[in-house]
Structure formats: C-alpha cells, structure tokens
C-alpha positions as a Python dict, from the first residue, in 0.01 Angstrom:
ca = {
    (1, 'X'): (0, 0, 0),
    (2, 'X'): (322, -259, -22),
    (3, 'X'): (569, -307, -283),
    (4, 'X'): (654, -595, -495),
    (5, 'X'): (1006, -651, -439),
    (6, 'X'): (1163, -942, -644),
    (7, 'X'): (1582, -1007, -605),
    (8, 'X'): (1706, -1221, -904),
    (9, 'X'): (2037, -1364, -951),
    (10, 'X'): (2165, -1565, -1242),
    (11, 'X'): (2101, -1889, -1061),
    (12, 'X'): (1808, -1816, -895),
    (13, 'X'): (1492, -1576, -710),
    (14, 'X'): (1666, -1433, -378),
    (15, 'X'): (1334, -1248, -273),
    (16, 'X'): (963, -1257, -419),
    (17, 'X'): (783, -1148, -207),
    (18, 'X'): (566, -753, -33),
    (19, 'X'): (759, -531, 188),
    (20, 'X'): (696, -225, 354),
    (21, 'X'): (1031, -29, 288),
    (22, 'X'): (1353, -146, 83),
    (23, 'X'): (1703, 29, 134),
    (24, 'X'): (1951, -54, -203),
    (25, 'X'): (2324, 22, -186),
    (26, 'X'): (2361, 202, -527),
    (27, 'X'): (2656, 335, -684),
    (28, 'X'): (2553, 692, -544),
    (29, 'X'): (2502, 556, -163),
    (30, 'X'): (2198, 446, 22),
    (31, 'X'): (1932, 497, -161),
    (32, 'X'): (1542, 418, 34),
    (33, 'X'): (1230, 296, -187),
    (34, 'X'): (885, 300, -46),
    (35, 'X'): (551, 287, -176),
    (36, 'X'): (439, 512, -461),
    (37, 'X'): (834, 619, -522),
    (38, 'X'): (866, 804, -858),
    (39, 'X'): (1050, 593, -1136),
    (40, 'X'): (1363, 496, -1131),
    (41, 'X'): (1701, 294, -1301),
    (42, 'X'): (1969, 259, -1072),
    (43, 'X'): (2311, 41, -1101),
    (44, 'X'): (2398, -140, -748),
    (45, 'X'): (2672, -130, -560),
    (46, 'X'): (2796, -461, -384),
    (47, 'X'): (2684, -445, -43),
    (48, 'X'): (2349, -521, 174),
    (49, 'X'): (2018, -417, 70),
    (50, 'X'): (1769, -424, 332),
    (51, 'X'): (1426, -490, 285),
    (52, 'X'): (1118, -457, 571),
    (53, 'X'): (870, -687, 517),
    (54, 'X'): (570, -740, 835),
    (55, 'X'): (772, -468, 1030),
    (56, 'X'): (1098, -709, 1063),
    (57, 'X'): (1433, -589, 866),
    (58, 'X'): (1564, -878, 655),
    (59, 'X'): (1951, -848, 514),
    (60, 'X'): (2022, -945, 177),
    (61, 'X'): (2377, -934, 37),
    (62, 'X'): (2389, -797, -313),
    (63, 'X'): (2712, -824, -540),
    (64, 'X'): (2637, -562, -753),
    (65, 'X'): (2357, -523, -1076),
    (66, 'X'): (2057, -309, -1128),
    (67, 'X'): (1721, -178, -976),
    (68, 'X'): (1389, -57, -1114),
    (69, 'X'): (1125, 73, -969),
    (70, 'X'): (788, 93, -1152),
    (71, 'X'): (425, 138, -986),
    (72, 'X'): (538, 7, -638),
    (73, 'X'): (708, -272, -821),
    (74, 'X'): (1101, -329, -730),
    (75, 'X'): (1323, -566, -973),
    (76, 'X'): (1678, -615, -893),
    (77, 'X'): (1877, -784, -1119),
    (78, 'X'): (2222, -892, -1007),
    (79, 'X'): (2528, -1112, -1030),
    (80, 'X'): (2456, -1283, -703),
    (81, 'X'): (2288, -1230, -386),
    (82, 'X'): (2228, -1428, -57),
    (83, 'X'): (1997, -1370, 271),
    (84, 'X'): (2179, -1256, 556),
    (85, 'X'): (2060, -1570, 757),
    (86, 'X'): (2179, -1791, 491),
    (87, 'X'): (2535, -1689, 520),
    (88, 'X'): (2762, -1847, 856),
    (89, 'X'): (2909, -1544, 1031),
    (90, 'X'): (3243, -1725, 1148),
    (91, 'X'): (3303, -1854, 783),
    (92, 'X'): (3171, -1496, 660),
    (93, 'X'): (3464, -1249, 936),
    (94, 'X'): (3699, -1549, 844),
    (95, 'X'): (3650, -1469, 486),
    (96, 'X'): (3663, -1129, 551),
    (97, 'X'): (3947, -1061, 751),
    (98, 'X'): (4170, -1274, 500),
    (99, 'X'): (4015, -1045, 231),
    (100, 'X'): (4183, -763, 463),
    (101, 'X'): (4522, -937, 449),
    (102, 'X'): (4532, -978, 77),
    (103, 'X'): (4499, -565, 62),
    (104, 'X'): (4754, -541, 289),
    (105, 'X'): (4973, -728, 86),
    (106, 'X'): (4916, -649, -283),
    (107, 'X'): (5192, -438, -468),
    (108, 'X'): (5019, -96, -484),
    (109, 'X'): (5205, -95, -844),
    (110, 'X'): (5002, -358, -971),
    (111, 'X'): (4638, -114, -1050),
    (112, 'X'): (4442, -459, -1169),
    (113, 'X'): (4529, -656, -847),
    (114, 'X'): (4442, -378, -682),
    (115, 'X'): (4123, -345, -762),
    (116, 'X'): (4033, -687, -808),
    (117, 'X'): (4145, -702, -420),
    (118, 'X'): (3899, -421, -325),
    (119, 'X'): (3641, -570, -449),
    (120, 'X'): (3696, -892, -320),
    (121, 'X'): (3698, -720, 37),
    (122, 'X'): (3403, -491, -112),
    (123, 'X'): (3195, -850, -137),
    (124, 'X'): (3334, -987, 209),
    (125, 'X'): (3248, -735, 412),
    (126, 'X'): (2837, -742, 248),
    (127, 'X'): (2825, -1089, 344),
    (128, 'X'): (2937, -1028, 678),
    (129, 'X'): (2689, -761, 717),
    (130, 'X'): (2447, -909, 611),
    (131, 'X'): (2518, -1262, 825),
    (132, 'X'): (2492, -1004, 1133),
    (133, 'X'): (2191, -832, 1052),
    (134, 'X'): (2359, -486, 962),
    (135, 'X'): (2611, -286, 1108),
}
C-alpha cells in the first residue's frame, strides 16, 4: 500500500506523485507518515520534508504551511516549496552563510528584525539541506 502525496504551493504542484514513507518538519519536530497513518492536521515548519518514493529519498524544501493526512492520502499546502535538486548548492551556502551574517549583526533591541532575520536563516538553511540531500 503507497500514499498519495501531493506538495502545493501558491504558484504551483511541487510533488504529485506515490511514495513509500514521507518525513514533514512540523511545528512540533519531525514528524514520519506512512501508509494507513491515523488522521491528522498539522501546521509546517520551514525546513525539508523528505519523501521516499521507489526506495530513493527525495528532498523537498518547505517554507512553512499545512499537512493532512486522510486514507493514505498526504496534502501539503504551503507558501513555497522547491526539490532539493532544483536548488544550486553554491548559490544555496552563499545564501546561507550571508543569512548568518545578517543575525550576527541585527540590534538584539530591535524584536521584529529579529525575527524576521531568523527566519530568513530558518528558510536558508532548508534550501541548503535540501540542495545536499539532507544533513
């Protein structure tokens, strides 16, 4: 038995497609899905989801949204996403290592910056992840 796993952003389908196994970064932590897994809502985290699909581990990068899971069917909705082997891994560490710098650097006064900051390096770092296959 397989899942239906579909990955929709607002611009278009990221994933449509069976897999065996799918790991979701929610807001709780790591959370795994396989076939005939109860119900469930769940708000995403930004990071990588991982989904297994003819034994192979595929990296998506996911910038946050929601899953359901309904009779081995997985929809995720979120606010963008892009396969791992989409994304260039020197324009991905460069990205994230200047995401790094602007932490370093923001007034720690300043809560808004702040956070806007972590997240910034929150999204970085999935799309590095996910441009190396996971770490």
């Amino acid at each position: 038995m397989a899942l239906t796993v579909r990955v929709i952003a607002p611009d278009k389908t990221v994933w449509d497609s069976e897999a065996e196994e799918v790991i979701l970064p929610s807001t709780t932590g790591q959370l795994g899905i396989l076939a005939g897994h109860a119900p469930l809502l769940t708000a995403l985290d930004i990071g990588v989801m991982r989904v297994r699909a003819d034994k192979t581990w595929i990296p998506i990068a996911l910038m946050g949204g929601f899953a359901e899971v309904d009779s081995n069917q997985v929809t995720i909705l979120v606010n963008g996403a892009e396969r791992g082997e989409s994304i260039d891994t020197k324009t991905a560490r460069t990205a994230y290592e200047e995401a790094e710098a602007d932490l370093a650097q923001v007034d720690p006064e300043d809560k808004q910056a702040v956070i806007q900051t972590r997240q910034a390096v929150k999204r970085a770092r999935a799309r590095l992840q996910a441009s190396e296959g996971i770490k």
